[in-house]
C-alpha positions in Angstrom: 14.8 -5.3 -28.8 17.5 -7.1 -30.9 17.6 -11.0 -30.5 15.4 -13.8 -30.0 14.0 -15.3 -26.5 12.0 -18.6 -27.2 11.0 -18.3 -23.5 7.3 -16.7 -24.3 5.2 -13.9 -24.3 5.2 -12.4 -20.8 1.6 -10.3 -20.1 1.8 -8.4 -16.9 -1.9 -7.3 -15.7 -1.9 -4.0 -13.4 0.4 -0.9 -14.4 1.2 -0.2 -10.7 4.3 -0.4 -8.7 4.3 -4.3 -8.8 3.4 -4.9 -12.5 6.2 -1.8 -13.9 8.5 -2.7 -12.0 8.2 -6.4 -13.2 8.0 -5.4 -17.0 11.2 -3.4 -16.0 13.2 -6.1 -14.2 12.4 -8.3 -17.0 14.3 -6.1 -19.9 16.9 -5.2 -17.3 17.6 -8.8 -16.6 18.2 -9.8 -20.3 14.7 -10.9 -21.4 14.0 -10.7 -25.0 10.4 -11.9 -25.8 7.2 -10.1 -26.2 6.0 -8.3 -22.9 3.0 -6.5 -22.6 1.7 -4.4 -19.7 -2.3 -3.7 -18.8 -3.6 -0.5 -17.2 -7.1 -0.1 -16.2 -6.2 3.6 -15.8 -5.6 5.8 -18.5 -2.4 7.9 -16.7 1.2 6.4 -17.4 2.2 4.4 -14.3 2.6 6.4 -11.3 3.8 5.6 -7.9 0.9 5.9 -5.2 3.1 6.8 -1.6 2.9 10.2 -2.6 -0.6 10.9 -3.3 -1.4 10.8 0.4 1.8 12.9 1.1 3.2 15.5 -0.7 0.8 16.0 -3.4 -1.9 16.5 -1.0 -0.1 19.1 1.2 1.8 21.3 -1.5 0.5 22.8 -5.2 -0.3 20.5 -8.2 1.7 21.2 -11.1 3.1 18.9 -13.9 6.1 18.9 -12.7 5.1 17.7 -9.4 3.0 14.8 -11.1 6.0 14.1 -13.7 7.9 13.1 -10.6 5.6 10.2 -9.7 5.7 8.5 -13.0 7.3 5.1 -12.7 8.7 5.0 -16.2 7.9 7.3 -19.7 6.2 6.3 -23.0 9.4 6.4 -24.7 11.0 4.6 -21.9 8.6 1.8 -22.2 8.6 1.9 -26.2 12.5 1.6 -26.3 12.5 -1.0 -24.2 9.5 -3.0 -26.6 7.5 -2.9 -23.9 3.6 -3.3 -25.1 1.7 -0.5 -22.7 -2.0 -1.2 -23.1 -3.7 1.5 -20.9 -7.3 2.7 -20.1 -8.8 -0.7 -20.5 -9.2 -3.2 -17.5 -8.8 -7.3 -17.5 -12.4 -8.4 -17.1 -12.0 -12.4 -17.7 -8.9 -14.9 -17.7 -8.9 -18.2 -19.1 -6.0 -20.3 -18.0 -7.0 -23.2 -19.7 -6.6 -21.0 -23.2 -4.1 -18.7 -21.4 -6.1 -15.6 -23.0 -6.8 -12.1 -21.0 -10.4 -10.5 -22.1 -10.2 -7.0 -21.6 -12.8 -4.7 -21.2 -12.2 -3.1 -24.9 -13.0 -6.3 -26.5 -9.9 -7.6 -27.3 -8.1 -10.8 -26.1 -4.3 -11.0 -25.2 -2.5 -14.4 -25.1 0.4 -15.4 -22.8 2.5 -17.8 -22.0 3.6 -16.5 -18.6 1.0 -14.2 -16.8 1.7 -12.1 -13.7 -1.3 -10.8 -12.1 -0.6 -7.4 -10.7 -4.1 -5.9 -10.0 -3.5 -4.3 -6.7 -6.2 -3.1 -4.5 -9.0 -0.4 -4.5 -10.3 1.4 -1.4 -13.3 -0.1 0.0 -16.4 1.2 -1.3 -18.0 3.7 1.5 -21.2 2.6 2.6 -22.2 6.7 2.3 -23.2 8.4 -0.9 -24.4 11.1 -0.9 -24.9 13.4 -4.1 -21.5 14.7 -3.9 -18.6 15.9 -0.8 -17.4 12.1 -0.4 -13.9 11.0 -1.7 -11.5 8.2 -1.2 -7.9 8.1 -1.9 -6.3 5.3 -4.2 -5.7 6.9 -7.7 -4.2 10.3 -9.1 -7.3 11.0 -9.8 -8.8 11.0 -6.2 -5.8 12.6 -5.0 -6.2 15.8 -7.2 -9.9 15.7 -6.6 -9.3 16.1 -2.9 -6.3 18.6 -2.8 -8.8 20.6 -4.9 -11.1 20.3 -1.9 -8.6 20.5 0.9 -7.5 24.1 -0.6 -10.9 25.7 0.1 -9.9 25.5 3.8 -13.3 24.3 4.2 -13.7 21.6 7.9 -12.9 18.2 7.0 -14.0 14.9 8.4 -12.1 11.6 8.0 -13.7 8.4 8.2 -10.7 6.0 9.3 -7.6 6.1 11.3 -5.2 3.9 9.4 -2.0 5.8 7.8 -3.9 7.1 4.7 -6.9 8.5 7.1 -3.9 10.2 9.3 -1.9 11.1 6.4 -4.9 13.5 4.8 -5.8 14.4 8.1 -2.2 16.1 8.5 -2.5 17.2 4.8 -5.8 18.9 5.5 -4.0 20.6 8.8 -1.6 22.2 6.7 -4.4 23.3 4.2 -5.3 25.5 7.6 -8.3 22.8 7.3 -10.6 21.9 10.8 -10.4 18.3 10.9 -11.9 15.6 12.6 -10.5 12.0 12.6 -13.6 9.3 13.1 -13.0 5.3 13.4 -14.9 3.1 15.8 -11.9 1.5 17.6 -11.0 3.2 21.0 -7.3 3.3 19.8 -7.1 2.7 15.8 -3.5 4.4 15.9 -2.5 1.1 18.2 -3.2 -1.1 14.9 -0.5 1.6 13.5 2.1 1.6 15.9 1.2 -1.0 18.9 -0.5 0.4 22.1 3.3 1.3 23.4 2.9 4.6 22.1 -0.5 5.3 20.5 -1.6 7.9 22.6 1.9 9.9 21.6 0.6 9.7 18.1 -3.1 10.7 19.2 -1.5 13.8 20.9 0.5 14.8 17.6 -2.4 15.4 15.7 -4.3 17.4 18.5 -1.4 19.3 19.2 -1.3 20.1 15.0 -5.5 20.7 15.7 -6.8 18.0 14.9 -10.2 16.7 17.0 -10.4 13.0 17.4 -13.7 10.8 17.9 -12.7 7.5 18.5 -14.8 4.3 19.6 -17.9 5.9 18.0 -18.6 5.0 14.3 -20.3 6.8 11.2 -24.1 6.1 11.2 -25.0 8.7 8.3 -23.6 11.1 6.1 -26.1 13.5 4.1 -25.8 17.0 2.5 -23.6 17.7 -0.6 -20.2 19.3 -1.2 -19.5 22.2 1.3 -22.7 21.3 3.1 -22.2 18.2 4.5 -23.6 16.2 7.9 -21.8 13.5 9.4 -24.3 11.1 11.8 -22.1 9.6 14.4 -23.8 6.5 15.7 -24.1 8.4 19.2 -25.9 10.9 17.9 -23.5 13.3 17.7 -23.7 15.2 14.0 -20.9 17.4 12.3 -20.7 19.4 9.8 -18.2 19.5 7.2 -17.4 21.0 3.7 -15.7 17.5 2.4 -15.0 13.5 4.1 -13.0 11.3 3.1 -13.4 7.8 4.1 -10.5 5.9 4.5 -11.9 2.2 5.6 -9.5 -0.3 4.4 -9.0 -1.7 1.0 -9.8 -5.0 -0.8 -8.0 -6.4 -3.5 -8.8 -6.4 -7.6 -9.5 -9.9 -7.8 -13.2 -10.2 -9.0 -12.0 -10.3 -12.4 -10.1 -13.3 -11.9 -14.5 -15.0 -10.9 -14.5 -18.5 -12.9 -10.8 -18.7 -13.7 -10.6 -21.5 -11.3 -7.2 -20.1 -9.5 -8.1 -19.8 -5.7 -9.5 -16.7 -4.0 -9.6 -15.6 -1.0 -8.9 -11.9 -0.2 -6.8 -12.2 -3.3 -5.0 -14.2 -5.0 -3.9 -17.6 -3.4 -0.5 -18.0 -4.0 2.4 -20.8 -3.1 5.7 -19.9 -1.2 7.5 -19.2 -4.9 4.1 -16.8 -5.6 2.8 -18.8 -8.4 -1.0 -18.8 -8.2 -3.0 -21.9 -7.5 -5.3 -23.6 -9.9 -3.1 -22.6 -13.0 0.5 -23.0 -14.5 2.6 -19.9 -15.8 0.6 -17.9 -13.4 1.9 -15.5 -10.9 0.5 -13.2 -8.7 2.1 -10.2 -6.4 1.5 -7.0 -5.0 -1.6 -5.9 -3.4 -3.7 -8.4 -5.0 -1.3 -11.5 -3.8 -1.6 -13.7 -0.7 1.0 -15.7 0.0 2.5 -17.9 2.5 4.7 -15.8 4.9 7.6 -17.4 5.8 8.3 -16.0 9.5 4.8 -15.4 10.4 3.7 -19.2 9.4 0.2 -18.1 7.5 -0.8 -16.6 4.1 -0.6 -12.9 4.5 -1.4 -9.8 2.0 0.5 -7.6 2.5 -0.3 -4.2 0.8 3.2 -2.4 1.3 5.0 -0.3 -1.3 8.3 -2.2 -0.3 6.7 -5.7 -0.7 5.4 -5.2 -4.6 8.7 -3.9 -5.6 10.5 -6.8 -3.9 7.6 -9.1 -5.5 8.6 -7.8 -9.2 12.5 -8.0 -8.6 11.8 -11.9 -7.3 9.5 -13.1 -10.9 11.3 -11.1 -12.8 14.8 -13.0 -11.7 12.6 -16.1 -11.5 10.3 -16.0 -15.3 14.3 -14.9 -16.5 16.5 -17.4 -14.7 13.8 -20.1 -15.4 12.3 -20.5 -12.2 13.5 -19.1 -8.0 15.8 -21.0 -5.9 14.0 -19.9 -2.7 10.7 -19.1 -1.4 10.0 -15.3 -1.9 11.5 -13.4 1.6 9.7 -10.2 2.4 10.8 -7.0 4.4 8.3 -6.4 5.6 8.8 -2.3 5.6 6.4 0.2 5.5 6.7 4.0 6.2 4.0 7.1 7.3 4.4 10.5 7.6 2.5 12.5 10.2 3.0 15.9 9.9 6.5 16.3 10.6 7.3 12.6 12.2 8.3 9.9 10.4 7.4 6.8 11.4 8.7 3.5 10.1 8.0 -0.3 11.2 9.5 -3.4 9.6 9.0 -6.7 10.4 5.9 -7.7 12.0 4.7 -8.7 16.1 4.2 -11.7 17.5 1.3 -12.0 19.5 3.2 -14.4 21.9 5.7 -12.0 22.3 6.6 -8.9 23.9 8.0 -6.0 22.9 10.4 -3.1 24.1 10.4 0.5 24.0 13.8 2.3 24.0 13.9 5.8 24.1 11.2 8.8 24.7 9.3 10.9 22.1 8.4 13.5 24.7 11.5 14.1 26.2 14.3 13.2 23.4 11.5 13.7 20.3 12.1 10.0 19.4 11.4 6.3 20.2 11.8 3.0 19.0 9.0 -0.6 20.0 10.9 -3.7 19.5 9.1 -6.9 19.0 10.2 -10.5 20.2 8.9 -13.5 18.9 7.9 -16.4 21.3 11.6 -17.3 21.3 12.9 -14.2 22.3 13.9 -13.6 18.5 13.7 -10.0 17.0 11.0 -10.3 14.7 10.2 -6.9 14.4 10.0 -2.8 15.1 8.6 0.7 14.8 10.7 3.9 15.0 9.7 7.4 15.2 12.0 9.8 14.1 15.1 7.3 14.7 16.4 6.3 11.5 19.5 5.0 13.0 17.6 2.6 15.4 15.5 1.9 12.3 18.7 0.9 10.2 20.4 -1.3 13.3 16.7 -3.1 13.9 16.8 -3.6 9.8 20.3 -5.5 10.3 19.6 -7.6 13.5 16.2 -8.7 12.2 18.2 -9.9 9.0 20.7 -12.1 11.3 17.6 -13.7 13.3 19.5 -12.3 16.4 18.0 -12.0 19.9 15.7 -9.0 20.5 17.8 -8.1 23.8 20.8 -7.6 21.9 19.0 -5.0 19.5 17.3 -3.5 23.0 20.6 -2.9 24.1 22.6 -1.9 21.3 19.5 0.7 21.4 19.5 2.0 24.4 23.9 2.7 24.1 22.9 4.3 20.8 20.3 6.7 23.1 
């Protein structure tokens, strides 16, 4: 890079979709000085959406993997980007403003943005092999290798990535059976308006259900596996994959003296607390959400690329204006729905469905806050409710106006 920026070494931690897409901002938006960017992985950085979607359901290949990659080598070498991959952050020390990493080396900063994401939540089961979970490339290739044997299948979870395999496995010509201990996990999805229309689409593609009954045991090995249901009930499967939740890469950050608590403490502008010149976003980030009034972390695609594009502007322009805004967005595919929510529900609210997916194959839930203020939606297969909920929620207009405009657009 040609010219001189006195505003500081910029060091980046976490070569996912929050920390590229900072590094990237940051060149884009005219900044000069040394940047370096931290992968604990060894792969180039990759965009995760898809590992639970396509690249589960169709053939590997490089060019299907090529198409994930956030940005190249040269890419990143042109722009003087520093890529440091295959060795994690293990220790920072704000006081110093040094990252140890777990090579050996030290990197110092003047302006850090932690970027660490999440991982999946350890199972509790391990056994000698058969049991996957799904958060790198790795772990997705690992299971489409599995899933292709055609072999029965048992996911531990409900959430979109347990769903999302589940339908991947279906179309593998997999049996499948979808475990979690809530009675209706797809209403943490969806809302309890139409949970049961979800439920159905995955028995109608084959899929069994057991839900309201957890996982007591799992035992065998790959291909021979027993899943202990904590009635009693035991099923046999060639491969699980358990899908729990996640919790965020912050036990590196132990004795840095920033706050933690399910990540990384953050103010409104998403600098951490306990250190200056710190930021943290993404996965890993908890901040204090505007609308909703608490400190949320928010583990959405949408949100870390948001998060980048707001420090970027901010380390570059000196500093935000605002408190970061989020969109709150998050997508799913099951099997051939799509379903989409933005915004969020207020429990003293109510909400309002428009449309029917059994009769006209799509609906839309909209959410009201206490005030009668659209605060939020989900549509299934409705991408023009989804765009009209998307601008009304922007305005802060009343969620009857958005119920009506819905229900002439029906």
């Amino acid at each position: 890079m040609s010219g001189v920026d006195s505003r500081g070494h910029v060091v980046v931690v976490g070569a996912s979709l929050a920390g590229t897409r900072t590094a990237l901002a940051l060149r884009t938006l005219g900044y000069t000085a040394p940047i370096t960017l931290i992968g604990a992985e060894d792969e180039l950085p990759y965009d995760r959406p898809p590992l639970s979607k396509d690249l589960l359901k169709g053939a590997w290949s490089d060019e299907a993997v090529a198409a994930l990659r956030l940005s190249s080598a040269d890419e990143l070498a042109e722009l003087d980007i520093d890529l440091r991959l295959g060795s994690a952050a293990v220790a920072l020390d704000p006081a110093g403003k040094t990252v140890s990493l777990a090579d050996g080396t030290t990197v110092v900063y003047d302006t850090l943005v932690i970027a660490t994401g999440a991982v999946a939540r350890p199972s509790p089961w391990q056994p000698e092999s058969g049991v996957y979970q799904l958060r790198t490339l790795a772990d997705s290739r690992a299971i489409a290798g599995r899933l292709a044997l055609g072999e029965p299948v048992v996911v531990v979870g409900g959430g979109f990535i347990g769903t999302e395999i589940a339908a991947a496995a279906r179309s593998h010509g997999c049996p499948v059976v979808v475990v979690d201990p809530v009675p209706e996990p797809m209403a943490r999805l969806v809302g309890p308006e139409i949970a049961d229309v979800l439920v159905g689409l995955h028995r109608r593609n084959g899929a069994e259900t057991r839900f309201g009954v957890g996982v007591a045991g799992i035992s065998g090995t790959a291909g021979d596996l027993t899943i202990t249901l904590a009635d009693g009930t035991e099923l046999s499967a060639g491969t699980a994959v358990v899908g729990i939740g996640s919790v965020p890469c912050d036990g590196w950050l132990a004795g840095s003296g920033l706050a933690i608590d399910n990540g990384v403490i953050t103010d409104g502008f998403l600098r951490a607390e306990g250190a200056d010149d710190v930021f943290a976003i993404g996965d890993v980030a908890r901040w204090p959400h505007p609308g909703r009034g608490v400190d949320v972390r928010a583990e959405h695609w949408t949100n870390a690329g948001d998060q980048a594009r707001y420090i970027a502007a901010a380390i570059s322009g000196g500093g935000a204006d605002a408190p970061y805004a989020p969109t709150d967005y998050v997508w799913s595919d099951q099997y051939d729905w799509k379903v989409n929510s933005v915004g969020w529900r207020d429990p003293e609210g109510a909400s309002f469905v428009v449309g029917d997916l059994a009769d006209e194959g799509r609906v839309a839930v909209i959410h009201e806050d206490a005030h009668g203020v659209a605060c939020g939606a989900v549509t299934v297969n409705w991408v023009k409710a989804l765009n009209q909920a998307r601008r009304l929620l922007a305005s802060g207009g009343p969620a009857a106006t958005l119920v009506d405009q819905l229900r002439q657009l029906a």
